[in-house]
C-alpha positions as CSV (number, residue, x, y, z in Angstrom):
1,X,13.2,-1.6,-16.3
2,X,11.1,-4.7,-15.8
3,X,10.0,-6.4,-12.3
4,X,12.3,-9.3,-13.4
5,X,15.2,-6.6,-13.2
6,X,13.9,-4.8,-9.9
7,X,14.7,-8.4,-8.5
8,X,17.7,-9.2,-9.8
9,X,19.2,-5.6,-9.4
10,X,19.6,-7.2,-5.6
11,X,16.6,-4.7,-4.3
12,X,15.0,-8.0,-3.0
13,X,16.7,-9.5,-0.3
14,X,15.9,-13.2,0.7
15,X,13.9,-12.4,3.3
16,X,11.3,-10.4,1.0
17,X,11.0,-13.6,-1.2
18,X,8.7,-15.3,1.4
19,X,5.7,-16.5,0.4
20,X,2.7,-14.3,1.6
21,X,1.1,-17.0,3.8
22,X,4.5,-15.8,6.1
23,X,3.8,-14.7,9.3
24,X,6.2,-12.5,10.1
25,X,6.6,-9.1,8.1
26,X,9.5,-8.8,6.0
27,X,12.6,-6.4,7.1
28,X,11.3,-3.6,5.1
29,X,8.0,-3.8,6.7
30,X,9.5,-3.6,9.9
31,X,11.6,-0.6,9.2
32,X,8.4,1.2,7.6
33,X,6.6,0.1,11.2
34,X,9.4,1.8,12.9
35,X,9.5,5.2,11.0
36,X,5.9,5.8,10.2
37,X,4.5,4.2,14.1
38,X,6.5,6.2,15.6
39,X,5.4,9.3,13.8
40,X,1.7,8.4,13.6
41,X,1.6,7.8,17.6
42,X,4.1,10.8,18.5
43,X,1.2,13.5,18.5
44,X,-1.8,11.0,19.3
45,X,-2.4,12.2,22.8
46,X,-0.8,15.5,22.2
47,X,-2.4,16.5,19.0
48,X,-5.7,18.6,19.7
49,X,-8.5,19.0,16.9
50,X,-10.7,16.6,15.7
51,X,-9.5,13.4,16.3
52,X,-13.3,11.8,15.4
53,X,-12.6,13.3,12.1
54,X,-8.5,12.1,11.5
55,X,-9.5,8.4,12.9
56,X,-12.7,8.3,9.9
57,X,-9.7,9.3,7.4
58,X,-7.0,7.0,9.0
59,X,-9.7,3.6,8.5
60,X,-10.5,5.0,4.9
61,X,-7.1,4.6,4.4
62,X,-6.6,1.4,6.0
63,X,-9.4,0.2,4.2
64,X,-7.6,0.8,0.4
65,X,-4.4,-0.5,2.3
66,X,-6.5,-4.1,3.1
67,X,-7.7,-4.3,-0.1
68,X,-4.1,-3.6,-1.9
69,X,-3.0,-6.5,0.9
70,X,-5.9,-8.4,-1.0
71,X,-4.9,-8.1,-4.5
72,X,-1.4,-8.6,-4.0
73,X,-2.7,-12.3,-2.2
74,X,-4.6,-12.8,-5.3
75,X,-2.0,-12.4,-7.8
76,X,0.0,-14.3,-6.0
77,X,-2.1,-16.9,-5.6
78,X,-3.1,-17.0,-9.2
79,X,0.0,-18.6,-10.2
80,X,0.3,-15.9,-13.0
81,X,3.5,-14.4,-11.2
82,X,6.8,-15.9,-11.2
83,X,10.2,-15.3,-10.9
84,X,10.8,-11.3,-10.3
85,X,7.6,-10.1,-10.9
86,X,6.4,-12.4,-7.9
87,X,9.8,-11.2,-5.8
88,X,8.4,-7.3,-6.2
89,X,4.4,-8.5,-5.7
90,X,5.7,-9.7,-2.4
91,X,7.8,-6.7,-1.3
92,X,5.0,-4.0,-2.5
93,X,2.5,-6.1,-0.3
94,X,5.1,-5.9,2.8
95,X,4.4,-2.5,2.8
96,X,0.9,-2.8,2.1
97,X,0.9,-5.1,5.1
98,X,3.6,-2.0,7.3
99,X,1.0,0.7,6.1
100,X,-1.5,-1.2,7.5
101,X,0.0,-2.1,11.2
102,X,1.1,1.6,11.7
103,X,-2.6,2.6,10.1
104,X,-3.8,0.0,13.1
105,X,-1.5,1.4,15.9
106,X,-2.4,4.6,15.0
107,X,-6.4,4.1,15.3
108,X,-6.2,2.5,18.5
109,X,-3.3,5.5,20.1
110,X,-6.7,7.9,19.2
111,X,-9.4,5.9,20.7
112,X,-11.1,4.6,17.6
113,X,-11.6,1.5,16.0
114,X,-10.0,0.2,13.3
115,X,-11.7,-1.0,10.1
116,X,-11.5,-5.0,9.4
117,X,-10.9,-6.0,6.5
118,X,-13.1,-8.6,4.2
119,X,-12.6,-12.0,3.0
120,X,-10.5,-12.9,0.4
121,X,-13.4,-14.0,-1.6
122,X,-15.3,-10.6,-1.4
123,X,-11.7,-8.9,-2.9
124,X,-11.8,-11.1,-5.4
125,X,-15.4,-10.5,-6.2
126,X,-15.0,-6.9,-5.8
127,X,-11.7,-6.7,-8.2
128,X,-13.4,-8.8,-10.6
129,X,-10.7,-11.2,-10.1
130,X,-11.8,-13.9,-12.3
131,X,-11.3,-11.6,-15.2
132,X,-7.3,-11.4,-14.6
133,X,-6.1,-13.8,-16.9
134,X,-2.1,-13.0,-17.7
135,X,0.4,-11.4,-15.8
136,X,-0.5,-8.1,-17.5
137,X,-4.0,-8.2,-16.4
138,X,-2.4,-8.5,-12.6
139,X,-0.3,-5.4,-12.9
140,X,-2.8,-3.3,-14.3
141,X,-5.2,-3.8,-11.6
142,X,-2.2,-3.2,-9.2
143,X,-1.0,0.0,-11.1
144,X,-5.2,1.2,-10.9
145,X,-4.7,0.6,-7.5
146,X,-1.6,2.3,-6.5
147,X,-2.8,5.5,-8.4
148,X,-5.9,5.8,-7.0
149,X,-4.2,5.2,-3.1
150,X,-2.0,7.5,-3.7
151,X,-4.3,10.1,-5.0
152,X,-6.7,9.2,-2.0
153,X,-3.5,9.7,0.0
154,X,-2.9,13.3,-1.3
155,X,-6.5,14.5,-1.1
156,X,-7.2,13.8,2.5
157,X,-4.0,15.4,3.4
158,X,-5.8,19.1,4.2
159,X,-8.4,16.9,6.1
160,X,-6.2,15.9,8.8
161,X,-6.8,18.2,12.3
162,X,-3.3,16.6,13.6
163,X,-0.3,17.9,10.6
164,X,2.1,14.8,11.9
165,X,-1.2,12.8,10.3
166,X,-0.8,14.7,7.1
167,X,3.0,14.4,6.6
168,X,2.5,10.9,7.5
169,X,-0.2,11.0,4.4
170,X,2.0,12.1,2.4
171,X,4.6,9.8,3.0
172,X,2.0,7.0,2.5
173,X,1.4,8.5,-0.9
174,X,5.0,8.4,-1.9
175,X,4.9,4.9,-1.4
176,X,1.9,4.9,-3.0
177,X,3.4,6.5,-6.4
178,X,6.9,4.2,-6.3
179,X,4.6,1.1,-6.5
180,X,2.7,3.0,-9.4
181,X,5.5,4.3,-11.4
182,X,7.8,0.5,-11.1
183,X,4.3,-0.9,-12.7
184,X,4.0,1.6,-15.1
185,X,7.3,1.1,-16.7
186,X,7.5,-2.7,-16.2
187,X,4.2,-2.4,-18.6
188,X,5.9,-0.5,-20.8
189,X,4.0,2.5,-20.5
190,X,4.9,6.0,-20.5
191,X,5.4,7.8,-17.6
192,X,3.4,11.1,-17.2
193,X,4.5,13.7,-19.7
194,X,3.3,16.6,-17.7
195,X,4.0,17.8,-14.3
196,X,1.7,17.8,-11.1
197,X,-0.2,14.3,-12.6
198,X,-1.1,13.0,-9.3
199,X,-3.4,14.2,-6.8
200,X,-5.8,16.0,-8.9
């Protein structure tokens, strides 16, 4: 299954083919604000342990989720993109972009301070974006990306002192691993053989 057949398949609705200067987040994006904010912030006040310790892994997080917001932009922007693979660039940044409010909300419900994120130009220089020269070049560095969020996601799950954070972990890594395995096949790769292939 290709990105050009996500798209047509009717997973994209109008609303998700906005272009990412939008201001407003997309309908999934929304929806993934409602579920995962209100989990996040259920426990903040509640939760005991060290919440020093779960607000340093929250903005690690939200640190790979600004720079996944980042390299979708560039993609985008590269002109690279089009059709369906552009349609499913913008909807895995909308949840980039709902990982990140909740990731905010969440930070600020436990007293800490979230992480900003850089300029565009420092992504770019940082993903060496002037090498990305075809389409393929853009969803590899994506697919690198999603693996190694969602791996990230997995291994701070024992971290958390507060276990609502670490379900919510793991529900960011599922994300995570849907954006990773739609790449993978749309590249024509094969999927892992064996079982147990992320998070180690």
């Amino acid at each position: 299954m290709s990105l050009d057949t996500v798209s047509q398949a009717g997973l994209l609705s109008p609303q998700r083919r906005a272009f990412f200067g939008q201001a407003a987040l997309s309908a999934t994006a929304i929806a993934l604000l409602a579920g995962t904010q209100g989990a996040l912030a259920s426990k903040a006040f509640a939760a005991g342990g060290d919440m020093a310790g779960d607000v340093s892994i929250l903005n690690t997080a939200l640190g790979l989720e600004h720079e996944a917001i980042a390299a979708y932009e560039l993609g985008a922007k590269s002109g690279l993109l089009k059709g369906g693979v552009l349609d499913v660039a913008v909807l895995f940044q909308s949840h980039h972009k709902g990982h990140r409010d909740a990731l905010i909300g969440t930070i600020g419900k436990l007293g800490g301070k979230a992480v900003g994120a850089k300029s565009l130009d420092d992504y770019a220089k940082a993903l060496n974006a002037g090498s990305l020269k075809s389409d393929k070049d853009i969803l590899m560095l994506a697919q690198r990306l999603e693996r190694g969020a969602a791996n990230a996601y997995i291994g701070v799950i024992p971290a958390f002192a507060d276990r609502d954070l670490a379900q919510v972990s793991a529900r960011l890594a599922a994300d995570e691993t849907m954006h990773w395995a739609i790449l993978t096949n749309a590249l024509g790769q094969a999927l892992p053989k064996e079982p147990l292939s992320f998070g180690a």
